[in-house]
N, C-alpha and C positions, 0 to 999 in steps of 0.2 A: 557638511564634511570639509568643503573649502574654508571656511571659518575657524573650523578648529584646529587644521592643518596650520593656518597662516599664525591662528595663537601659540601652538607647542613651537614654532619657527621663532618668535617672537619672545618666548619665556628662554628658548636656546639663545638666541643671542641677548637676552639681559644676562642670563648667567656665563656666557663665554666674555661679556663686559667687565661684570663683577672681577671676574677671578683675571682678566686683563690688565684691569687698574692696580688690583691688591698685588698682582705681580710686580709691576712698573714699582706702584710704592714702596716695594720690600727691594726692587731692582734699585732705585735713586738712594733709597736710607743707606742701602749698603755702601752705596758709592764713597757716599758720603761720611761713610763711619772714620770716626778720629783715629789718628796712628798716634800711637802712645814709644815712645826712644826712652830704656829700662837700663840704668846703670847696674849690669848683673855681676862683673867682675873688674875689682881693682887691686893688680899684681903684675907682678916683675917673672912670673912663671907662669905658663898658661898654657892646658893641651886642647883642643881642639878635636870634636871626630863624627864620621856620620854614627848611626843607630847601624845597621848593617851594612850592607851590600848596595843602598845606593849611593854615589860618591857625593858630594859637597862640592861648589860650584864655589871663586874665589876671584873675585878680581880686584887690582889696587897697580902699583905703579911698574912693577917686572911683569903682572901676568893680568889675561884676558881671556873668563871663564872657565880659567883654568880645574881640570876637575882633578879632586882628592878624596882619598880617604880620612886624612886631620891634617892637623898641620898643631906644632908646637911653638909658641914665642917666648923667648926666657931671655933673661941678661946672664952673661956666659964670661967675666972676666973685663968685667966693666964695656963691654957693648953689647946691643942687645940684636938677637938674631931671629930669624926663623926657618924652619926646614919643615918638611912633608911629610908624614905618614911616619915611618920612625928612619930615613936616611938620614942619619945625623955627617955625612960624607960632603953633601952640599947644604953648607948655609947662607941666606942671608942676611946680609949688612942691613938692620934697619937704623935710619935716621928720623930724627926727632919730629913732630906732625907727618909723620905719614898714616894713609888712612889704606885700610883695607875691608875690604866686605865680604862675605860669607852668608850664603842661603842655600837649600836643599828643598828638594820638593816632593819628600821624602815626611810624611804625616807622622812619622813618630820622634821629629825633631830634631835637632843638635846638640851631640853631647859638651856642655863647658864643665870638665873637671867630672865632676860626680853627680850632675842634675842637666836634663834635658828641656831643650825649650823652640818652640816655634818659632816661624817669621824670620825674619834675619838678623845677621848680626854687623855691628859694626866695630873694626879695631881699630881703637885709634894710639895710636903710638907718641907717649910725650918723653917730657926729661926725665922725670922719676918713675914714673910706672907706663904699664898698657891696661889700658880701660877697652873693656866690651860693654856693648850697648846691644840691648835685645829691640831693635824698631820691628813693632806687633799691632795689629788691630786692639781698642780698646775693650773689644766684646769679649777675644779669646785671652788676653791679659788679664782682663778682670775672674774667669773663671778660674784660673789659678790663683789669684789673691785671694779668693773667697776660701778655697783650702788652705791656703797657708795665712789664714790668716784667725778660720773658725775652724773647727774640728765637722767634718761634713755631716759627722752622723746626728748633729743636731737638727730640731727642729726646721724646714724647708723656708719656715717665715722668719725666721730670723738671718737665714742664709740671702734671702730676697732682699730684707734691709742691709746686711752688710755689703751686699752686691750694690746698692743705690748708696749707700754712702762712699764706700770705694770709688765706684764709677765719679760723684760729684768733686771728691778728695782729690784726685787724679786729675782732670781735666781742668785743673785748678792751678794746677801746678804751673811757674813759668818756665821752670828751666834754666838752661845755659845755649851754649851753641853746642853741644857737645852729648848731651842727654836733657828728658824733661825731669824725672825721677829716678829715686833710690831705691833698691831691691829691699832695703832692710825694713827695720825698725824705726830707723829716722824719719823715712816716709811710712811707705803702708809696704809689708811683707811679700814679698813675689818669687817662691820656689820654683817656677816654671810647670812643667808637663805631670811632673810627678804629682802636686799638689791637684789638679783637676781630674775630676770626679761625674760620674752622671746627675748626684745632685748638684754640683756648683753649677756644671752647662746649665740646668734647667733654671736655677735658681738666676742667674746672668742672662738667661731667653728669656724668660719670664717676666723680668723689665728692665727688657733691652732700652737704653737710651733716657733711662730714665733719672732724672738728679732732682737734687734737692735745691730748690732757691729761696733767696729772701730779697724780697721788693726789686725780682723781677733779676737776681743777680746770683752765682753758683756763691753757695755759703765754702765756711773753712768748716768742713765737715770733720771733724777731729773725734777719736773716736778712741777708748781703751778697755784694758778688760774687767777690770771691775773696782767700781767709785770707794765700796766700803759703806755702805748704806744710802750715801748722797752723790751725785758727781757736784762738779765745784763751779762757776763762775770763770770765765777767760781773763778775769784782768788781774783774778786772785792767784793764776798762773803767770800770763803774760801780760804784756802792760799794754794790749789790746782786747776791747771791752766790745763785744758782739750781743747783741738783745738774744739773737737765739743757740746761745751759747751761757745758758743760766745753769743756775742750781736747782736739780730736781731729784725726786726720792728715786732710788735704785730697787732693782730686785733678784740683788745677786749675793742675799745672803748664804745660802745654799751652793757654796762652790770653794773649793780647797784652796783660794787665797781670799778669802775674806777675813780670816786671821791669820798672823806668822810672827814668828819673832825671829833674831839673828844674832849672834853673839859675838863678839870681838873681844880679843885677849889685849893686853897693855902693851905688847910688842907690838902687834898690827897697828893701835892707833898711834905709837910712835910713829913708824913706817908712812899713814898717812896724814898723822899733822905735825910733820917734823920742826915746823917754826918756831910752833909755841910747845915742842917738846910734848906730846901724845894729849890725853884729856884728861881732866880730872874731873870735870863738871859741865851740864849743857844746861843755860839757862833762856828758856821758850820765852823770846821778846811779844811774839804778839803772833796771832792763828787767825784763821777765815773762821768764816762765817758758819762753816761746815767739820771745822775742826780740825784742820791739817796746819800743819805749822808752816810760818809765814817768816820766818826769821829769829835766829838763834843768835847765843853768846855763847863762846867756846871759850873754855877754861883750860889751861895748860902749865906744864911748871916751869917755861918760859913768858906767859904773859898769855894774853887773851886776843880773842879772834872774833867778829860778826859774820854771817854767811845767811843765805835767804834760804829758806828750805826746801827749795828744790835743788840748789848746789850740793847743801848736802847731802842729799837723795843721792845725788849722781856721785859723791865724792865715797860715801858707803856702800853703794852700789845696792842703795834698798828698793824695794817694789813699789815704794811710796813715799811721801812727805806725809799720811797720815799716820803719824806717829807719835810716840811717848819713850822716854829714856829711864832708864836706871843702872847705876853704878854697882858695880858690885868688887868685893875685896878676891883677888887671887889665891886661890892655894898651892907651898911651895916648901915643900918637904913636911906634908903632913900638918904645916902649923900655914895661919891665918897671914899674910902678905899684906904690906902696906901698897903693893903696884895694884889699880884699878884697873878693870875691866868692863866693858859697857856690852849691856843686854838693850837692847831695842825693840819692843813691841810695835806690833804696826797692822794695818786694816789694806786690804784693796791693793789693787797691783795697774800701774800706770799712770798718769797724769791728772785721770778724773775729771777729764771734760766731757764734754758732748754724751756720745751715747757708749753706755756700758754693755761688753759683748755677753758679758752674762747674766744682764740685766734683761737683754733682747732674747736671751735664751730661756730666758724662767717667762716672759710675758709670751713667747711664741707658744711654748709647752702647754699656757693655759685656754689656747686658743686665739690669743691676738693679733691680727695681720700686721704685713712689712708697714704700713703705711701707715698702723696705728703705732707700733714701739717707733719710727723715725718720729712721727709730732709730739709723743713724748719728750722726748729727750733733746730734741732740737725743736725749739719753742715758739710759732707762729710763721713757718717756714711752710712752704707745698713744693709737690711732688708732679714736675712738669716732664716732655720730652726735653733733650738738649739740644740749644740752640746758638751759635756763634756770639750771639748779642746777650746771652748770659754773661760771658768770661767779664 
């Protein structure tokens, strides 16, 4: 009976050990979890406000933890001010680098404008505008880019991968002194509160901490929504050439930008290529390897123009550089126009590198895990914890 007393005693403390340790270890990771500083707004008007009833807590160079209901910052008559809750009676004079802070401890966040967001904020006040900075843990940032970045109700495995390339994309970043990232699209997309979801958490818990390397180093995890049958090569975009950053087959035929076309009248392309006098003809110097144009000759009825194709991607504001042109004549009073007009065909919406979001959406659907569509698409890379000696 003493023997087996002293075992159940001895099985109790291996599992009061176990679950000691796994505590500590989720105690330290957390410690240690990265703070990610989110360029959310940049303007010269700006409201401020808690979610309800608990106030917003405020300090900077007139106040110390001063509590509020919001607070608005505008330029008002060429200086720019700030005042509290709506007393527009008392304002202050803000001058140029002042910094102020804003945090709530209030879980459903702080309202900037029309989207709520965690953690804190930072205002910083320059010559031409005021910038907010959302400083947030990288775990609860990322479960927000993961909605605003996939549509939640997709498959859980594909939300798993966008969660690991995110996370690796982000921590990647160097920054300034001022924020590390951008909310938009220039970086990777971050709505705040509204975007997170019970699948994004799960999908962001689920591999927490987890990034993508290559020889031992966080990759440029670049990522868009769909290639148009192939994504493309980094050097065929940028003049930086990454081995896991190649061209591979896509699986995102099956998705309402895989084809589109867009049409422009002969007045618009006056408007955007005033130099040479609008277009009359586009002639494809030379394309990748995957078929997207690589550099154009523009014809005008003031002279001619060269442009790389992803310029004029952006100068058209098209979904892509996988494209093709055709000219067509205007109609104008019932009869047939000498002014041209350009129809544009095109494949795929974004840049077309690394991994395609709806390419990860059609291979998760079929049953493929996060960590099989990331080694597709990103090419002899693995799937480690994150560790300072990555960056």
């Amino acid at each position: 009976m003493k023997i087996k007393t002293n075992k159940i005693f001895c099985k109790s403390c291996l599992i009061s050990l176990i679950f000691f340790c796994a505590f500590q270890s989720q105690s330290v990771f957390a410690s240690k979890e990265q703070t990610i500083r989110v360029l959310i707004s940049k303007n010269n008007n700006i409201r401020i406000r808690s979610d309800k009833s608990i106030p917003l807590t405020i300090e900077g160079k007139f106040f110390s933890n001063k509590k509020i209901k919001g607070l608005t910052l505008k330029n008002e008559k060429n200086r720019k001010i700030l005042y509290f809750d709506k007393n527009t009676q008392k304002k202050y004079d803000l001058k140029s680098d002042q910094l102020f802070q804003v945090r709530s401890s209030d879980g459903r966040g702080i309202w900037v404008g029309q989207k709520r967001f965690s953690g804190k904020l930072n205002l910083f006040v320059l010559d031409s505008e005021i910038l907010v900075v959302n400083v947030i843990g990288i775990e609860k940032y990322l479960s927000s880019v993961v909605g605003s970045e996939m549509p939640t109700k997709w498959p859980i495995e594909a939300l798993k991968a966008q969660a690991i390339a995110s996370r690796t994309y982000a921590l990647k970043q160097k920054g300034n002194n001022l924020f590390d990232i951008d909310s938009t699209q220039r970086n990777q997309v971050y709505n705040g509160l509204e975007s997170r979801t019970y699948k994004t958490i799960r999908a962001v818990k689920s591999t927490r901490s987890l990034v993508l390397t290559y020889k031992n180093k966080l990759i440029n995890a670049l990522f868009h929504s769909s290639s148009g049958g192939m994504t493309e090569y980094s050097q065929d975009v940028w003049k930086n050439k990454y081995p896991y950053l190649s061209s591979v087959k896509d699986f995102d035929r099956n998705n309402p930008k895989f084809r589109w076309q867009k049409k422009f009248s002969n007045k618009e392309l006056i408007n955007l290529f005033p130099k040479i006098g609008g277009l009359k003809n586009i002639e494809i110097l030379n394309i990748t390897s995957t078929g997207r144009v690589k550099n154009v000759k523009l014809f005008g009825a003031y002279g001619s123009n060269q442009m790389s194709g992803v310029d004029l991607r952006k100068r058209l504001g098209l979904n892509s550089n996988y494209v093709r042109f055709k000219f067509f004549e205007e109609e104008f009073n019932n009869k047939l126009h000498v002014k041209k007009g350009l129809m544009v065909f095109g494949q795929g919406s974004g840049h077309g590198v690394g991994m395609s979001q709806w390419g990860a959406k059609y291979m998760a659907s079929r049953g493929q895990k996060a960590e099989k569509i990331l080694k597709h698409f990103y090419r002899g890379v693995q799937i480690k914890p994150f560790r300072k000696n990555y960056l």
